[in-house]
C-alpha positions as CSV (number, residue, x, y, z in Angstrom):
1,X,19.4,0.8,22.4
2,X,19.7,-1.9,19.5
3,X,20.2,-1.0,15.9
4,X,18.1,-2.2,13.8
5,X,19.8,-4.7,11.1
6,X,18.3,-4.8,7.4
7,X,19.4,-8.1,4.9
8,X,21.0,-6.6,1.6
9,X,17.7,-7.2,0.0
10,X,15.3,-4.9,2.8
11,X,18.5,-2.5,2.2
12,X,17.9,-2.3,-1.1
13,X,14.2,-1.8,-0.8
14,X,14.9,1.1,1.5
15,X,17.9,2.6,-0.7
16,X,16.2,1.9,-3.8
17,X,18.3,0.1,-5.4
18,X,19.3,-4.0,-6.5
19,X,20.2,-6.2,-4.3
20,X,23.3,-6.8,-6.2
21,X,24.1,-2.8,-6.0
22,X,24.4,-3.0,-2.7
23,X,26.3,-6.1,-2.3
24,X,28.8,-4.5,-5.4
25,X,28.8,-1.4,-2.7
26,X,29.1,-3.6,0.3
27,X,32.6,-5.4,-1.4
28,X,33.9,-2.3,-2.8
29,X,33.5,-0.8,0.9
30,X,31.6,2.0,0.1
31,X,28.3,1.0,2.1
32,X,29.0,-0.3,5.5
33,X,28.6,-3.7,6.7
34,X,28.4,-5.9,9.3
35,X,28.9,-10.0,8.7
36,X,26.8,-12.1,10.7
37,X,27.5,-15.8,9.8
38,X,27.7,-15.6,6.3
39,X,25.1,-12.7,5.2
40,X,25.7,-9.1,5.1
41,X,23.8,-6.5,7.3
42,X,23.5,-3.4,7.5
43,X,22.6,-0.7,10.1
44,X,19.8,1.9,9.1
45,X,22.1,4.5,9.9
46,X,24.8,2.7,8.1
47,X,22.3,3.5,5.3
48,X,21.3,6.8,6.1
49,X,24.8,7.5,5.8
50,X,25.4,6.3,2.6
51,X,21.9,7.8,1.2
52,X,23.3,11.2,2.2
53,X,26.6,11.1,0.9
54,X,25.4,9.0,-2.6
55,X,25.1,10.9,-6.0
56,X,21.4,11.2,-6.6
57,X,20.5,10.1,-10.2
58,X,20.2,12.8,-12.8
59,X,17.8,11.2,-14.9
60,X,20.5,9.2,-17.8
61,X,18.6,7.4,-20.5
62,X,15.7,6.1,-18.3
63,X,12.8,4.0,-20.0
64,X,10.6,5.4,-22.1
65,X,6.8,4.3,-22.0
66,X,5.5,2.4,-25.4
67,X,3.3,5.0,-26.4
68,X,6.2,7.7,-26.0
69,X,8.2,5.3,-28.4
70,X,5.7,5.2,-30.9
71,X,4.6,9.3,-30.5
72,X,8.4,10.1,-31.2
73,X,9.0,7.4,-34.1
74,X,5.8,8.5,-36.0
75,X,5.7,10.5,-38.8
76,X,4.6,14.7,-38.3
């Protein structure tokens, strides 16, 4: 059976992450690749594999919606 191989930008879309993130994670070795020619690639379970073992993301600063902005900065 054939594995099916994802560019670094569908990798992204299915990690949910930038491109460059998983290019950073691709250099640094800590996402699996595969080099065909001169573009990275990247196995779904290569990927699934990473997902598991990645810290999920506890929220940090975020972005805040306009309205929430101007809620917080008005006066009581």
């Amino acid at each position: 059976m054939e594995e099916e191989l994802m560019t670094a930008t569908e990798a992204a879309a299915y990690l949910g992450i930038s491109r460059a993130r998983v290019s950073l994670l691709a250099k640094q070795g800590r996402l699996g690749r595969q080099i065909a020619g001169r573009y990275n690639v990247f196995t779904r379970a290569e990927l699934d594999t990473y997902k598991a073992q990645a810290p999920q993301n506890k929220g940090g600063k975020g972005k805040k919606s306009l309205a929430g902005a101007l809620r917080a900065a008005a006066p009581a």
